[in-house]
SEFI-461644 format. One record per residue (C-alpha): residue number from 1; residue in one letter; x, y, z. Coordinates in pm, whole numbers. Each point is the difference from the previous one (the first is absolute). Layout:
% residues N
> num / residuo / u / v / w
> NUM / A / X / Y / Z
...
% end
This chain:
% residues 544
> num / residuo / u / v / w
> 1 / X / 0 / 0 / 0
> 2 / X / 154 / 350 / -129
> 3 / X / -36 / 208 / 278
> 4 / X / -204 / 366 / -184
> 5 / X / 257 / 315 / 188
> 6 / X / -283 / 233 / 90
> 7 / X / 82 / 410 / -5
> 8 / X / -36 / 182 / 278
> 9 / X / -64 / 353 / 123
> 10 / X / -14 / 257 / -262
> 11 / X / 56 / -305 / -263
> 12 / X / -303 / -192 / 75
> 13 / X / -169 / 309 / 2
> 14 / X / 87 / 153 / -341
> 15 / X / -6 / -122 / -326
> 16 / X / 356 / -187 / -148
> 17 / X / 186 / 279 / -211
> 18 / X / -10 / 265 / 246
> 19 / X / 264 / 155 / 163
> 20 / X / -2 / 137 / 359
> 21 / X / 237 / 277 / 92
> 22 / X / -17 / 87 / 369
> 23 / X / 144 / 177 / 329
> 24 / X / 308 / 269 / -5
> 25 / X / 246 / -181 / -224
> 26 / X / -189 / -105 / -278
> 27 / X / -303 / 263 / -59
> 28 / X / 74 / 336 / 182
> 29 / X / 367 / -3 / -97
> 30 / X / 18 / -157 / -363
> 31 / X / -301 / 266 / -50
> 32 / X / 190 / 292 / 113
> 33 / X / 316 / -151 / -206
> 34 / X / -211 / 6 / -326
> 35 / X / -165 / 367 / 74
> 36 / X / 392 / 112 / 32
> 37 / X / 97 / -169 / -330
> 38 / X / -258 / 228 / -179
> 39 / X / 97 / 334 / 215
> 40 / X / 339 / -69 / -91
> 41 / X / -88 / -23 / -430
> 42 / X / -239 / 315 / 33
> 43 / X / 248 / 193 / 242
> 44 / X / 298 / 56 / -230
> 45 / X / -264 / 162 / -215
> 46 / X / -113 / 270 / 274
> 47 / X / 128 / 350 / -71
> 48 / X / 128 / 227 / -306
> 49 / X / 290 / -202 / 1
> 50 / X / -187 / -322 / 34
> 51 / X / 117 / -269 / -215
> 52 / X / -235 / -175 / -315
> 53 / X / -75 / -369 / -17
> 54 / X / -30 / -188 / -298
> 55 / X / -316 / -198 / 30
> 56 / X / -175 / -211 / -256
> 57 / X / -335 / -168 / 55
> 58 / X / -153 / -328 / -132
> 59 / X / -74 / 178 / -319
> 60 / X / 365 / 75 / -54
> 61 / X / -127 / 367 / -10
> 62 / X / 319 / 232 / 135
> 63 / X / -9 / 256 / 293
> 64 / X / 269 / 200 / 63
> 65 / X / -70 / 216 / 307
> 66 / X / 15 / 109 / 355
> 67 / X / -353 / 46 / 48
> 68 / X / -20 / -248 / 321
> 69 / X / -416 / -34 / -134
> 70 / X / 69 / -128 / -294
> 71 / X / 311 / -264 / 94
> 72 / X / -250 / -149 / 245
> 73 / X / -268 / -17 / -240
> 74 / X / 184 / -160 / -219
> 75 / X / 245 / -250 / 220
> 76 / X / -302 / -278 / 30
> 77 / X / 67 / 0 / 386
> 78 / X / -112 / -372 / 143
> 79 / X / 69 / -4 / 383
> 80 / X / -286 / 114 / 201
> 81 / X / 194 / 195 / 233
> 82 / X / 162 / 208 / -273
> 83 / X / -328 / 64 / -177
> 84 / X / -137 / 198 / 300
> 85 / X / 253 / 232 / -63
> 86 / X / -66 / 24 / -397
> 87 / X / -363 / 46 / 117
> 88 / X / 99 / 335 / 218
> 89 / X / 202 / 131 / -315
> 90 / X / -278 / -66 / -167
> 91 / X / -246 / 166 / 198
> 92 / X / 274 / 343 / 14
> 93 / X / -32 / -4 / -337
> 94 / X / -372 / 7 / -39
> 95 / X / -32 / 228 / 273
> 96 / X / 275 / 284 / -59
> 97 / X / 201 / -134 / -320
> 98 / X / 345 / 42 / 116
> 99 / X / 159 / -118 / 319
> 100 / X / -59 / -390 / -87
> 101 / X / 445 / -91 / 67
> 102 / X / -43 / 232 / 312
> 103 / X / -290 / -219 / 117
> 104 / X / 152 / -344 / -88
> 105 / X / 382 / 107 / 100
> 106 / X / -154 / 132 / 393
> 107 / X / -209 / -319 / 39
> 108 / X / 285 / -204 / -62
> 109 / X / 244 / 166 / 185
> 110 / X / -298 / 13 / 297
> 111 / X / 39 / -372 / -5
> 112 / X / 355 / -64 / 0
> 113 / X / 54 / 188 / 290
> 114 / X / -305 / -203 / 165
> 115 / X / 201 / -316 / -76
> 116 / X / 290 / 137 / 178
> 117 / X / -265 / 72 / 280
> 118 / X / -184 / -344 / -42
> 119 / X / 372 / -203 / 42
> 120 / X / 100 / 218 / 320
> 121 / X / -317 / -213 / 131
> 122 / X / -282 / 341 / -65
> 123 / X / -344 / -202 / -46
> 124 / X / -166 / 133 / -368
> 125 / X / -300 / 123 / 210
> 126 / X / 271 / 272 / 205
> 127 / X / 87 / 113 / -307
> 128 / X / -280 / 71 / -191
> 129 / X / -116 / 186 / 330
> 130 / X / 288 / 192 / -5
> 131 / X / -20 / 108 / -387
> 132 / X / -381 / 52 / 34
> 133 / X / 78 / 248 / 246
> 134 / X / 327 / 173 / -204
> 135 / X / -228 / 12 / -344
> 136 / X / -242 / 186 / 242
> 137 / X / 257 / 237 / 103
> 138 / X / 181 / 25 / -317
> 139 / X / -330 / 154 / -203
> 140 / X / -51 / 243 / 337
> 141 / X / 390 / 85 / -97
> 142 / X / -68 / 25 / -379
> 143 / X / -223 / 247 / 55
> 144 / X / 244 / 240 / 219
> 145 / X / 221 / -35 / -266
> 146 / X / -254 / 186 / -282
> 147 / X / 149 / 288 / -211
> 148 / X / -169 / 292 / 136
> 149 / X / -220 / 181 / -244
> 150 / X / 11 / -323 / -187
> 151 / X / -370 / -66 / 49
> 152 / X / -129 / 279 / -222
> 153 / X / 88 / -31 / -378
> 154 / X / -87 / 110 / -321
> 155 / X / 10 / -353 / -200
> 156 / X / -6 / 269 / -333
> 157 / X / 325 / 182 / 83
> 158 / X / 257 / -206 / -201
> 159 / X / 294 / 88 / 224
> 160 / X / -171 / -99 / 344
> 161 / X / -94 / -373 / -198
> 162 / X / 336 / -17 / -129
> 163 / X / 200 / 44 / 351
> 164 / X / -276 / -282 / 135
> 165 / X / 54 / -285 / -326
> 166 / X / 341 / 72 / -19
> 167 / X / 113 / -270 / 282
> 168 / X / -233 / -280 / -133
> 169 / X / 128 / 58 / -392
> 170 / X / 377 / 34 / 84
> 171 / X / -25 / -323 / 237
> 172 / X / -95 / -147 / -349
> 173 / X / 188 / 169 / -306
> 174 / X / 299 / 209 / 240
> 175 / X / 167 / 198 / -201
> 176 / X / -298 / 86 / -229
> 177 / X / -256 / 160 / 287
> 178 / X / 43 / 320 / -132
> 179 / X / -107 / -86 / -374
> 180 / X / -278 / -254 / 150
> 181 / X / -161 / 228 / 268
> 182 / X / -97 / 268 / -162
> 183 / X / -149 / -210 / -326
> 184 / X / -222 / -143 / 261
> 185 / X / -106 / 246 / 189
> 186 / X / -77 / 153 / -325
> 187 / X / -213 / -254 / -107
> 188 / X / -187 / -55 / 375
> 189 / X / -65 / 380 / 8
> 190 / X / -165 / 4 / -343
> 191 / X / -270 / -277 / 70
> 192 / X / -11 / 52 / 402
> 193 / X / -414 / 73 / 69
> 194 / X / -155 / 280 / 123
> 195 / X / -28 / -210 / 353
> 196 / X / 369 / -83 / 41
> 197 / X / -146 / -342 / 166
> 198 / X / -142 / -144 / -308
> 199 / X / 377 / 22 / -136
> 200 / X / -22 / -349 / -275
> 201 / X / 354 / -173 / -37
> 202 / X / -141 / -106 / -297
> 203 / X / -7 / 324 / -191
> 204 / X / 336 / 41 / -20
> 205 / X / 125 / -243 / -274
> 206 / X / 336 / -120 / -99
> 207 / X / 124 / -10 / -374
> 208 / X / 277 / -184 / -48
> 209 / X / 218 / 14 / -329
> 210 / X / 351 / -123 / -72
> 211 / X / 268 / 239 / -80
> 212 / X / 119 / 349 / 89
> 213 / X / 101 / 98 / 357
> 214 / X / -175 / 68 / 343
> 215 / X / 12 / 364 / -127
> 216 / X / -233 / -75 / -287
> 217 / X / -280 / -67 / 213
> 218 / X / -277 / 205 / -26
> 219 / X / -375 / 26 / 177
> 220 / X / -299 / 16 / -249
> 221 / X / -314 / 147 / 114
> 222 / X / -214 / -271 / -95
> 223 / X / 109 / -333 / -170
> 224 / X / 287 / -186 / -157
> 225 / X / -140 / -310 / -221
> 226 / X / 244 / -207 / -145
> 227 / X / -132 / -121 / -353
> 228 / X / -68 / 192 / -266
> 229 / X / -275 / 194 / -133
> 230 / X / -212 / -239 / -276
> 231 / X / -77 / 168 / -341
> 232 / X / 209 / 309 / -120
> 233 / X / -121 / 288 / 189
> 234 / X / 270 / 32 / 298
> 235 / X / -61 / 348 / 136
> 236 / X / -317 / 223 / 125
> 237 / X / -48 / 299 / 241
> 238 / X / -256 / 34 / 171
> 239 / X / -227 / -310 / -59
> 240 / X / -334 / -162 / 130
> 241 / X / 49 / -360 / 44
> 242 / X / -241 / -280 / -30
> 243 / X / 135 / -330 / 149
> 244 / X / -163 / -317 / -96
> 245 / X / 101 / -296 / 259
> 246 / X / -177 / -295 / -236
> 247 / X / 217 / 70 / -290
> 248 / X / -83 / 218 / -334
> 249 / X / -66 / -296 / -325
> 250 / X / -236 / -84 / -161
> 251 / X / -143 / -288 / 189
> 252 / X / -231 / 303 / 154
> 253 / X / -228 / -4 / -269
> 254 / X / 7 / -393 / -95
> 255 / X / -275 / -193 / 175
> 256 / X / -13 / -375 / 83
> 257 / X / -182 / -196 / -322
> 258 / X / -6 / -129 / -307
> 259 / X / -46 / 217 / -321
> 260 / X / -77 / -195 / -308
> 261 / X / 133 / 178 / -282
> 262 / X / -89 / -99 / -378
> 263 / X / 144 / 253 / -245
> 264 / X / 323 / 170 / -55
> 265 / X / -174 / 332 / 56
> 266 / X / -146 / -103 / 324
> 267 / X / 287 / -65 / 159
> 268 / X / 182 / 348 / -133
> 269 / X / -286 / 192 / 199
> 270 / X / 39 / -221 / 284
> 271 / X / 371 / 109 / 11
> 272 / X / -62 / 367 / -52
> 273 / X / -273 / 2 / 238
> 274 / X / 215 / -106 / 270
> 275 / X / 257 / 330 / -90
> 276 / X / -236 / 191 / -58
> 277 / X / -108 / -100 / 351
> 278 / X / 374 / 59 / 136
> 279 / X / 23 / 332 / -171
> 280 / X / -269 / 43 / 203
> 281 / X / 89 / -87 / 294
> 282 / X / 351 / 197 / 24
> 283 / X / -140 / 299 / -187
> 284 / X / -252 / 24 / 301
> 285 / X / 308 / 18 / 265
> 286 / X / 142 / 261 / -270
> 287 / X / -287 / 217 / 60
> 288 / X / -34 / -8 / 342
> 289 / X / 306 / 174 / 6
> 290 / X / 274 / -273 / 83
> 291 / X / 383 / -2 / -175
> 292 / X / 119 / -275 / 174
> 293 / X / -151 / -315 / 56
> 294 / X / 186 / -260 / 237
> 295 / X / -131 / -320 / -28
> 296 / X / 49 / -318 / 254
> 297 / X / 65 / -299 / -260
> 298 / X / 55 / -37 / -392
> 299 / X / -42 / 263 / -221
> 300 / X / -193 / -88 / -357
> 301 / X / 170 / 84 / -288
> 302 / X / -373 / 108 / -118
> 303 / X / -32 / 177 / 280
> 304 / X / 356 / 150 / -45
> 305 / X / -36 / 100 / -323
> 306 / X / -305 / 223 / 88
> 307 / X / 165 / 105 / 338
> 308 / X / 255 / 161 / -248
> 309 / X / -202 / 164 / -290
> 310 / X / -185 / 158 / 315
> 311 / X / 352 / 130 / 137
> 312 / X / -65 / -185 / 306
> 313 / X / 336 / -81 / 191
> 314 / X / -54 / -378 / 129
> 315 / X / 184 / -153 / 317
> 316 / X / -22 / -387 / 124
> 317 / X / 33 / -41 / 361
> 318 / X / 20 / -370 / 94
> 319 / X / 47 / 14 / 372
> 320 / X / -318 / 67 / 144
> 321 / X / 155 / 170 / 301
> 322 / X / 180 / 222 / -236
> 323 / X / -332 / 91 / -179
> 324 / X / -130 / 65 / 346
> 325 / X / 292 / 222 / 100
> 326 / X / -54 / 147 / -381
> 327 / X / -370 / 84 / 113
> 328 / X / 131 / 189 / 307
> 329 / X / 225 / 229 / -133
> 330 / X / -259 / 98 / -288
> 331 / X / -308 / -32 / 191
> 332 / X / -163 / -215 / -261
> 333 / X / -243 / -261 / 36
> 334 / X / 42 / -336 / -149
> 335 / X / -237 / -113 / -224
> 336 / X / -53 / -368 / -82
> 337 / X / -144 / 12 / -343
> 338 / X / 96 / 217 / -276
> 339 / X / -249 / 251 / -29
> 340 / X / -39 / 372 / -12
> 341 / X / 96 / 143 / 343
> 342 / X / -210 / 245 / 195
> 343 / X / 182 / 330 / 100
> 344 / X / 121 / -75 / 367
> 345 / X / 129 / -352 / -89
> 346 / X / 273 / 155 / -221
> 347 / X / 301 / 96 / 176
> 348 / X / 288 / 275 / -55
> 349 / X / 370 / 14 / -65
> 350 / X / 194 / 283 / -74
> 351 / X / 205 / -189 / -252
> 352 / X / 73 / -350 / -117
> 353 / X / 321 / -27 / -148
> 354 / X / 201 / -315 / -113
> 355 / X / 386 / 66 / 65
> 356 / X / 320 / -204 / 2
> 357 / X / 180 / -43 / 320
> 358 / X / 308 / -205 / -20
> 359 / X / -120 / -222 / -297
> 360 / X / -324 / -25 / 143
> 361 / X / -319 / 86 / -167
> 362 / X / -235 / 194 / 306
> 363 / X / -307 / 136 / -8
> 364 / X / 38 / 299 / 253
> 365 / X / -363 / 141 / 131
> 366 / X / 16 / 348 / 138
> 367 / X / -269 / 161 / 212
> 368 / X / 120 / 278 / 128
> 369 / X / -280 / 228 / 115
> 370 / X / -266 / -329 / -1
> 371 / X / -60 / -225 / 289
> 372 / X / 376 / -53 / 89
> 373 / X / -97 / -333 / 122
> 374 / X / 327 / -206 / -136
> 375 / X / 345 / 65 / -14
> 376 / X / 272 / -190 / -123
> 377 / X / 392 / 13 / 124
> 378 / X / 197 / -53 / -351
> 379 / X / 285 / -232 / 134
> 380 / X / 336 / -20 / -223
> 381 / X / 266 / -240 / 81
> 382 / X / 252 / -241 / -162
> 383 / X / -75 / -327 / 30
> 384 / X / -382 / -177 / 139
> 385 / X / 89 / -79 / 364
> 386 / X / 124 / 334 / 67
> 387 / X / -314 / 159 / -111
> 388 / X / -209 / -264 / 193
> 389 / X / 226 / 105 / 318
> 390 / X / -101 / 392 / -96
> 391 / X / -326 / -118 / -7
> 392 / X / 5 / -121 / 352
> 393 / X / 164 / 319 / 90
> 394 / X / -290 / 209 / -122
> 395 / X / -287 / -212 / 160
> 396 / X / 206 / 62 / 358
> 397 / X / -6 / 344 / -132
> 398 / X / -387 / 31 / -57
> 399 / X / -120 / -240 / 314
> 400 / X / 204 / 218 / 203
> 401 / X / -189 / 316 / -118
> 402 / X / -327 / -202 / 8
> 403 / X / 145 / -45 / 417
> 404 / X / 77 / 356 / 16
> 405 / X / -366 / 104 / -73
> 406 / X / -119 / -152 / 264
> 407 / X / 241 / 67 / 257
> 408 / X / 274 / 229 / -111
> 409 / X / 225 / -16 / 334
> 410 / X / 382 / -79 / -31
> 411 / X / 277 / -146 / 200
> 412 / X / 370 / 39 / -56
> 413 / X / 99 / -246 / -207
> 414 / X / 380 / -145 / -68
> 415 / X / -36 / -227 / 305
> 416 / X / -65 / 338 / 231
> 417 / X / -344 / -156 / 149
> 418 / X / 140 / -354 / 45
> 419 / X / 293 / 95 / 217
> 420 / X / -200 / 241 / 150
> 421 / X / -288 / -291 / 105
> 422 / X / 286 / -218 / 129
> 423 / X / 130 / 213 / 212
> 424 / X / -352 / 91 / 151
> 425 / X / -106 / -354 / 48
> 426 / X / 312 / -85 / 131
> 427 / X / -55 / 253 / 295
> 428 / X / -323 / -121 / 41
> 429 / X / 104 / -363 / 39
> 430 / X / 209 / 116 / 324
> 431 / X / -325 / 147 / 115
> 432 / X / -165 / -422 / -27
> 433 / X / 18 / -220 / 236
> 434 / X / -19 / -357 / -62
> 435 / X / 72 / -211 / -299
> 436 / X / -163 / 204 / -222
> 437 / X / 313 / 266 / 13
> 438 / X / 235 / -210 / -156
> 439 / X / -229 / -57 / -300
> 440 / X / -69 / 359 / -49
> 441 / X / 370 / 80 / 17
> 442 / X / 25 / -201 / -303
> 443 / X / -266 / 95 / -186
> 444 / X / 206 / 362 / 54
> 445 / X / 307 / -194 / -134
> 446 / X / -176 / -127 / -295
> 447 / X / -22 / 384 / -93
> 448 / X / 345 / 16 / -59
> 449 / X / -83 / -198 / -257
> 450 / X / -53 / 269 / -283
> 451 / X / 318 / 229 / 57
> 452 / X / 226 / -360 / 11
> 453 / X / -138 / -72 / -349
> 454 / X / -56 / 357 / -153
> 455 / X / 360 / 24 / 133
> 456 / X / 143 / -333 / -119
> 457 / X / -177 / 24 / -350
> 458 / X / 185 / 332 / -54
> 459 / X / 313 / -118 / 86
> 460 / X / 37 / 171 / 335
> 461 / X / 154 / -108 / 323
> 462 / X / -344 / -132 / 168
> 463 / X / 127 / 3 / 374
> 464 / X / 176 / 369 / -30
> 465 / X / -376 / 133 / -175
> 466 / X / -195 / -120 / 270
> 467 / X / 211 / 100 / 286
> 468 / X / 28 / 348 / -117
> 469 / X / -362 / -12 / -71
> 470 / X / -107 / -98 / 340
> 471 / X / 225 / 287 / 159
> 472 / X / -145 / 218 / -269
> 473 / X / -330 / -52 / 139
> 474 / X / 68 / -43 / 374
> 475 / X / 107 / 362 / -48
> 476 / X / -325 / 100 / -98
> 477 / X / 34 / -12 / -386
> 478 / X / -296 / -154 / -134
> 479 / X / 35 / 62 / -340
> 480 / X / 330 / -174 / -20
> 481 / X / 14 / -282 / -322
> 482 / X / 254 / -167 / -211
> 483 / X / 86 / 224 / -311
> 484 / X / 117 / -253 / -228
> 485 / X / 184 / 196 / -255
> 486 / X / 238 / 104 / 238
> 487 / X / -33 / -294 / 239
> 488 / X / -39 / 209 / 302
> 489 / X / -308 / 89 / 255
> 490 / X / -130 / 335 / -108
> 491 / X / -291 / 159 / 68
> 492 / X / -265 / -113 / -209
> 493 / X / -230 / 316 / -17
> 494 / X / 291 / 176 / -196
> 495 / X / 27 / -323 / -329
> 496 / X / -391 / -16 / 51
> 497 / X / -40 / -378 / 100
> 498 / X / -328 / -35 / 144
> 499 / X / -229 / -329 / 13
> 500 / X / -350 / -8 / 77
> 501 / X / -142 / -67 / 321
> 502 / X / -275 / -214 / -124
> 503 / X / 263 / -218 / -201
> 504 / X / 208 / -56 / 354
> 505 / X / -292 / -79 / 211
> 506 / X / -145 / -261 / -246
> 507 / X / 325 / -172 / -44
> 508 / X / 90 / 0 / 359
> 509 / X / -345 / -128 / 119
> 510 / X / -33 / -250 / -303
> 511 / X / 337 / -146 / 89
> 512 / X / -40 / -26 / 364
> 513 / X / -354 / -161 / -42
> 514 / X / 167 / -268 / -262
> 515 / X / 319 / -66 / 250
> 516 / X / -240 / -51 / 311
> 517 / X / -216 / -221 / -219
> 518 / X / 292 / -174 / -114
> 519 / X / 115 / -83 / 353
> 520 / X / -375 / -128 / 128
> 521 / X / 94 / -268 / -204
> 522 / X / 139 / -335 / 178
> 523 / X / -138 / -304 / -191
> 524 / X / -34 / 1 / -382
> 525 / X / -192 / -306 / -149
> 526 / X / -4 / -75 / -314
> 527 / X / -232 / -222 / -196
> 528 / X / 103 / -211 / -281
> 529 / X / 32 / 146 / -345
> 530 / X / -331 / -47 / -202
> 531 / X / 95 / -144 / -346
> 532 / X / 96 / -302 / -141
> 533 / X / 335 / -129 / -129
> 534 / X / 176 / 269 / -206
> 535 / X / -33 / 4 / -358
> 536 / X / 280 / 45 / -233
> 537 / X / -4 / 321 / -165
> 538 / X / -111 / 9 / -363
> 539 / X / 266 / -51 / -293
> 540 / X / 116 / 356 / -122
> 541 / X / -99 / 107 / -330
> 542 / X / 198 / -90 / -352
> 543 / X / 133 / 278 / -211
> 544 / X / -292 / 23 / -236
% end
């Protein structure tokens, strides 16, 4: 008789496949271990001086960039532990739109000083007391630390939104902050609302074409569509527009059936009676006043020929966002079957113009005096990636101003605030007593965090920086960052290096909520894989 071995505990309990993870060793610290592995990819990249990884995703698509959002987006992260911390750049990003590596960066360095705290024999409960209470103190700190004045600002006066987006585009594209900012703010001021509130990211668009030099760029009132105008009329001032979403051919005036035809002559009529019925149709959206008609899918060539003996200029849209976005900036209604339009569905553009940027065919719509609901930041650069990494740079740029219209106070930025917060919770860990006071004095350590990169990513001796930071600020100096150019601490107010208050509390709170939920953490089970045995990938393709 073959004696059956029967599982026990958790085994008999669980299905066979899963694995069971549990107590200090295995969960709390291999979690903490994986959340530093990602701190330390995104931290290199914190900063002007902040380094670019080379990432390419499972559709060998290329990134080139230092924009900590989109590395984690695209490194497919698997461990649990890890992910909460993609989840809290994540939710930065939605929320403010910048700040994402200053989120992901904290949190980890949060919990690799907790696993210094967790192996000197601190229970995980201790410290998430402790950093509960120093996130509590840290915002009441933050808010000390305001710009005064700050809170009051005109989001239309281009030099008080350039001194605010200048930190978040040159942590991006340093170097270039000076070209960038002012393109954006530009752009923001052009389409930001009557309510400042209401501000829509969305409105400001980017254009990107190949060639030419960050100094080519331009902003467009209105926008940038890259194909070509269809027909042979490429120019007009001052132009109704009718947009059509369904598509301007022919099939608008065929119906569903059968049509028996017995003589030669019968079916000649039946062909001019369908032009006649298309001359017809576009001579209608002639006379109700329209040059330009955009329309969502195929053009006829019926349909084209007419559009051109009635000097109609005729643009295809495919994207049915763009032909949204079109619809905005000329305040035209879209129509879904070709017919004449009534007055108020036509919209207005002060000119329609194809023109050649770089080798590429654009069709450039201007409305200057109209709606001003779109406008698009003309990007020039040399080669794809670095014009995707501009990209990124001007949608910090615009989310920032979209932050600054709601709440337009600053902090000093270049690392200023942080060493300024760890020096204030450190003093208020003395006051503790208890466990908990050993926990907060690291989450005032973890600070130090930003200064020892911004520092080591410029080259600088970290330990000197932060040492003559701290006595900087002990002295009462508040404003005291890293200038990076000259790798020494300056006063900030005087290089104009702020960062906005919203953007610091968000990414300190996000990162301290994802470190204390990493630590709750102390058994991780894990089911078996669903799925059966894996299949061998298909056979690749032959040259033909």
């Amino acid at each position: 008789m073959v004696y059956q071995f029967q599982p026990y505990g958790i085994q008999a309990m669980l299905k066979e496949g899963h694995r069971h993870l549990s107590g200090l060793d295995e969960a709390v610290l291999k979690n903490i271990d994986a959340c530093k592995q990602l701190s330390t990819i995104t931290r290199t990249s914190l900063g002007p001086n902040g380094m670019n990884k080379m990432v390419i995703n499972h559709l060998d698509k290329l990134f080139i960039t230092n924009d900590a959002a989109t590395i984690v987006n695209e490194l497919e992260v698997q461990h649990p532990a890890a992910k909460i911390l993609v989840l809290a750049g994540k939710a930065q990003q939605e929320e403010i739109g910048d700040g994402a590596n200053l989120t992901i960066s904290f949190a980890g360095e949060l919990l690799q000083n907790a696993e210094e705290l967790i192996r000197t024999g601190l229970h995980p409960s201790e410290i998430i007391s402790g950093y509960t209470k120093a996130i509590d103190k840290t915002v009441e700190v933050l808010n000390e630390l305001v710009e005064k004045g700050s809170e009051t600002m005109n989001v239309r006066n281009k030099d008080e939104v350039v001194s605010r987006i200048k930190a978040a585009v040159a942590s991006k594209q340093f170097g270039q902050e000076d070209v960038l900012s002012p393109l954006i703010a530009d752009a923001c001021i052009q389409v930001c609302p009557k309510n400042p509130v209401n501000f829509n990211v969305d409105n400001v668009r980017v254009a990107k074409l190949v060639g030419g030099g960050l100094h080519n760029s331009t902003v467009v009132r209105g926008m940038v569509l890259k194909n070509d105008a269809v027909g042979t009329i490429k120019r007009i001032e001052k132009a109704k527009v009718a947009v059509f979403s369904g598509g301007v051919d022919t099939s608008a005036t065929e119906t569903k059936g059968t049509v028996l035809i017995r003589s030669a002559e019968q079916l000649e009529s039946y062909a001019k009676t369908e032009e006649a019925k298309v001359e017809e149709l576009i001579k209608s959206v002639a006379d109700s006043g329209a040059k330009v008609i955009v329309s969502g899918a195929a053009v006829g060539d019926m349909a084209l020929h007419f559009c051109e003996r009635y000097k109609l200029m005729v643009l295809k849209i495919s994207s049915k966002f763009e032909l949204r976005r079109f619809c905005r900036t000329t305040g035209a209604v879209a129509l879904l079957k070709l017919s004449k339009p009534n007055a108020d569905e036509l919209g207005y553009a002060d000119s329609v113009s194809v023109e050649e940027i770089g080798g590429t065919r654009v069709t450039i719509v201007k409305n200057e005096e109209g709606g001003n609901f779109v406008s698009t930041v003309v990007l020039r650069g040399s080669t794809e990636s670095i014009l995707d990494d501009l990209e990124r740079a001007v949608d910090d740029g615009v989310n920032t101003y979209k932050a600054m219209c709601r709440d337009s106070r600053i902090v000093p930025g270049a690392a200023a605030t942080e060493i300024e917060l760890a020096r204030r919770i450190k003093e208020f860990s003395f006051k503790e007593t208890g466990l908990d006071q050993y926990a907060i004095a690291k989450f005032a350590e973890s600070f130090e965090m930003v200064p020892k990169t911004l520092a080591e990513n410029g080259g600088l001796n970290a330990m000197e920086i932060i040492s003559s930071l701290y006595a900087e600020h002990a002295a009462g100096n508040v404003r005291v960052g890293i200038d990076l150019e000259d790798g020494a601490c300056r006063d900030i107010a005087a290089r104009n290096i702020w960062d906005l208050y919203v953007t610091k509390f968000f990414a300190l709170k996000f990162a301290a909520d994802a470190a204390c939920t990493v630590l709750r953490v102390d058994q991780i089970i894990m089911a078996k894989q669903a799925g059966g045995p894996k299949r061998d990938a298909p056979a690749a393709m032959d040259e033909d």
